[in-house]
N, C-alpha and C positions, 0 to 999 in steps of 0.2 A: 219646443220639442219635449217630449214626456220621458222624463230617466226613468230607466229600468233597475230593478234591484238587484242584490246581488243573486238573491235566486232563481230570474229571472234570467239573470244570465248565464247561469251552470245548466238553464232548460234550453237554454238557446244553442249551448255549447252544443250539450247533449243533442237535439235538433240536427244540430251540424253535422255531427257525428255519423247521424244515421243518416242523412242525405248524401254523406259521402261514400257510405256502406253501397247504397241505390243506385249512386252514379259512377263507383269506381269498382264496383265490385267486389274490393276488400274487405279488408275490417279492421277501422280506426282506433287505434288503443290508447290514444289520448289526446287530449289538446289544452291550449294557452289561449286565453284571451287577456289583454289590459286597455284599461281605459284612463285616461290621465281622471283625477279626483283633484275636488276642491272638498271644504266641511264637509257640506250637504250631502254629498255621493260618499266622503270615507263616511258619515254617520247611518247612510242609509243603508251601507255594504254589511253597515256589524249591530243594525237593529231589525224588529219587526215592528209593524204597524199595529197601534193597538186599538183602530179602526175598522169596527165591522159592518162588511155590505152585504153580507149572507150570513144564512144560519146553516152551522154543518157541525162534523164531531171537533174540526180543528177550531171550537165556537171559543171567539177571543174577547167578546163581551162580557165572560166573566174577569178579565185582566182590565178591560177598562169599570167595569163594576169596583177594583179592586181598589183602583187610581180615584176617581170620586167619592167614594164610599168610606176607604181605611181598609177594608175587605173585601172580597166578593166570594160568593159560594157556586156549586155545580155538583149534581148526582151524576153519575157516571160508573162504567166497569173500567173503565181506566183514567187518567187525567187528562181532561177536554183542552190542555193547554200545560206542554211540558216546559220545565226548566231550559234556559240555552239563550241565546242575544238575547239581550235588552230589547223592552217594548219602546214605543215612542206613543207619546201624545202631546198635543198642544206644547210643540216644543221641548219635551223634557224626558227623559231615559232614565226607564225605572228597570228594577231587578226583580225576578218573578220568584215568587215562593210558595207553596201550600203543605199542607197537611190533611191526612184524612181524620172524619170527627165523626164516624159514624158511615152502618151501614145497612142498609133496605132494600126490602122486594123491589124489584121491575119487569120492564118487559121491553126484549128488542127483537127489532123487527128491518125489514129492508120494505119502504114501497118505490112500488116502480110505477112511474107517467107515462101516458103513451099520448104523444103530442099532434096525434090525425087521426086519434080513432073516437070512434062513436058510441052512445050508450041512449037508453029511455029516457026518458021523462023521470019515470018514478025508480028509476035507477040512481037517480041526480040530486045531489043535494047542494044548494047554494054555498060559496067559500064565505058568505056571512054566516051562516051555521053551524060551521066547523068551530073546535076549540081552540082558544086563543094558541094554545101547542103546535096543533093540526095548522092552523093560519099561516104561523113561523115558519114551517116546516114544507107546507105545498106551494105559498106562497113565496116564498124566496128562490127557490126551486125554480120554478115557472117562470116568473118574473124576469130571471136572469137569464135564463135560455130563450134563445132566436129558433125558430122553427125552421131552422134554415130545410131547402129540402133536399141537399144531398145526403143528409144525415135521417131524415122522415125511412120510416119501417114501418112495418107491423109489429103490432107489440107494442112495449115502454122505450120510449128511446131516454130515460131519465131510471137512472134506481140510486136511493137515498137509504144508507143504514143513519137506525134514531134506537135513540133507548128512552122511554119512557119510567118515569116512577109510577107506582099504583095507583095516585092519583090522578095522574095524569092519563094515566091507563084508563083509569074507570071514565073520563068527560072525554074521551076521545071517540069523534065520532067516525073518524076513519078505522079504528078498530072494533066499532061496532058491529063490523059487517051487514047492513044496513043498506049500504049505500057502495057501487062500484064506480061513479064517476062524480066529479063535482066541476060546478059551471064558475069558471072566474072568467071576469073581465067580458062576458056573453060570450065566451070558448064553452066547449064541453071538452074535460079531459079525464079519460076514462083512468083508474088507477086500479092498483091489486095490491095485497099486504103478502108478503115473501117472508120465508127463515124465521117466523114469529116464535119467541121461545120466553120463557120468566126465568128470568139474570137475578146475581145479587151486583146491585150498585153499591157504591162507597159514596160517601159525603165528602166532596172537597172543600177547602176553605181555604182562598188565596188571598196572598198579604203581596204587598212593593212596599220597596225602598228604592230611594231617587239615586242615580247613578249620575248623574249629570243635570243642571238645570237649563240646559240650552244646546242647541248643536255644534257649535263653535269648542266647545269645554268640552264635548263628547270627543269630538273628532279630534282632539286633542289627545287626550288621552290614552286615545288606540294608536292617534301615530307614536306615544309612548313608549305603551306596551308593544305590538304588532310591525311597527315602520324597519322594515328589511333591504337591505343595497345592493341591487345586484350591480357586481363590477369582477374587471379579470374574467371577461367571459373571455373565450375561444368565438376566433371567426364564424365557425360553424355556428358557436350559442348565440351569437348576436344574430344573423339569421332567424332563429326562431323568435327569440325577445321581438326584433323590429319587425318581422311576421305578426306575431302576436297582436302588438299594439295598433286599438281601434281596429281591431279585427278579429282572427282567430286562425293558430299554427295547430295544424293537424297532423299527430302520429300517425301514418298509416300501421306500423307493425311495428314490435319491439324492438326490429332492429334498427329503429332511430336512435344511433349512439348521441347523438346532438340534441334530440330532447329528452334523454336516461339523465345525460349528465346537468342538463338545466332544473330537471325535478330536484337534484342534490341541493338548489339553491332557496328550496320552500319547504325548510324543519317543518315538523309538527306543532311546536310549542311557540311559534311566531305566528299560526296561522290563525285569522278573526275566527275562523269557523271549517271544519274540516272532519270529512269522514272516510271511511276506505276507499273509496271510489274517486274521492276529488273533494276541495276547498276552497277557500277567500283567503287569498293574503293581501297586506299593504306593501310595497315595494314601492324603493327609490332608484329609477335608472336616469343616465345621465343627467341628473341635477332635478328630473321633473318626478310625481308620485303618482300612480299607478294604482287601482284598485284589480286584482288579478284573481282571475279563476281558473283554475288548475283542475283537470279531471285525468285519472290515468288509470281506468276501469281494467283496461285491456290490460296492462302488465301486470306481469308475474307478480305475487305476494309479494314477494322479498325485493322485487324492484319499485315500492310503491317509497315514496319520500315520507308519508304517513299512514297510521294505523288505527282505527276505531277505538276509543280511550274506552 
């Protein structure tokens, strides 16, 4: 069976959420999910993959560039790959760092696909003729999207923001205007360049340091730092806890005094990862450890357990 990450499970909450908005009417102001953890799942809950299967702005191929290399570098208007968990590769949990070393023209743009539309002949230009950039960039795109046809439209059912350097600018022949479709795989997929404007990009230049050299030693150390007890709950709080667990306890509205008072049990400064809306903590109930996602979007400011640092 394929684990899910921790982020994947704050989307699922979320998911839930809104399913319950659909089917009940109301509007769900928070929920609990836990799932018991071994290493693997606490290590997975408090890293990122530093495995890339697409090219996008969140492109994490410079963090493994950084892991092989000593460094890795990236142009950009902002950093293609912020600070916050630890990466993972071949086993091992590094800590992400950059600085900027300079900075130059560019040019960003949004193209958008359109995955059933048509174009010429001499509208069309082959994806072997595109620039190695262009490739990255339409080809990953494409590649990864199903044509499913509940989602087929008129128009782009795909729109991609990219920021190009000048050089890159100038050997691209998607920005040549030249060409309005290109033929991959014997499709024809008509595209358009959107919001085109010339940015100043920054030079980044990312370094790691090894945080761990194995998963066993990582997931050690968060249950360290992070490993939180719930106990002394109230009848009511155990209800949501064993709700929770391999599943997920849904606030309908703030006036869930029984899940107000269970948020009181996930600080801020315990939590693997956390924002104003909701987080990941590690928790130990009745004897067994829990990788837990908390989301409490819906309540008041002053009633959230934590606050955006």
């Amino acid at each position: 069976m394929n684990k899910i990450s921790g982020m994947e499970r704050r989307v699922l909450a979320t998911l839930g959420l809104l399913a319950l908005v659909v089917l009940t009417g109301c509007s769900a102001a928070g929920s609990l999910s836990m799932e018991a953890a071994d290493d693997a799942e606490i290590a997975e809950a408090a890293s990122r993959p530093a495995v890339v299967e697409s090219h996008g702005p969140d492109d994490q191929a410079v963090v493994r560039e950084a892991i092989e290399n000593g460094s890795g570098t990236a142009t950009a208007t902002e950093p293609p790959v912020d600070r916050g968990l630890p990466f993972v590769y071949s086993d091992t949990y590094y800590e992400v760092n950059w600085n900027v070393t300079g900075t130059e023209l560019g040019t960003a743009f949004v193209v958008g696909v359109d995955l059933n539309g048509t174009a010429s002949v001499d509208e069309t230009v082959a994806f072997e003729e595109l620039s190695e950039h262009d490739r990255q960039l339409l080809g990953s795109s494409i590649s990864a999207t199903t044509a499913d046809e509940d989602r087929l439209r008129p128009g782009p059912e795909i729109s991609v923001f990219e920021e190009y350097t000048m050089a890159e600018t100038n050997s691209s022949v998607l920005l040549s205007s030249e060409y309005s479709a290109v033929r991959y795989n014997g499709t024809i997929y008509p595209f358009e360049i959107n919001e085109r404007e010339n940015v100043a990009l920054s030079r980044y230049r990312y370094t790691v340091s090894t945080v761990a050299d194995s998963t066993a030693a990582y997931a050690q150390q968060i249950r360290e730092k992070h490993l939180i007890t719930l106990s002394g709950l109230s009848e009511d709080e155990k209800v949501v806890v064993n709700e929770a667990i391999d599943g997920v306890y849904y606030a309908e509205d703030t006036d869930d005094e029984a899940f107000r008072s269970v948020m009181d049990y996930f600080p801020a400064e315990s939590a693997i990862d956390a924002e104003s809306f909701g987080g990941t903590w590690l928790v130990r109930y009745d004897g067994e450890v829990y990788v837990a996602d908390l989301s409490y979007g819906g309540f008041d400011l002053n009633h959230r357990p934590v606050t955006e640092e």
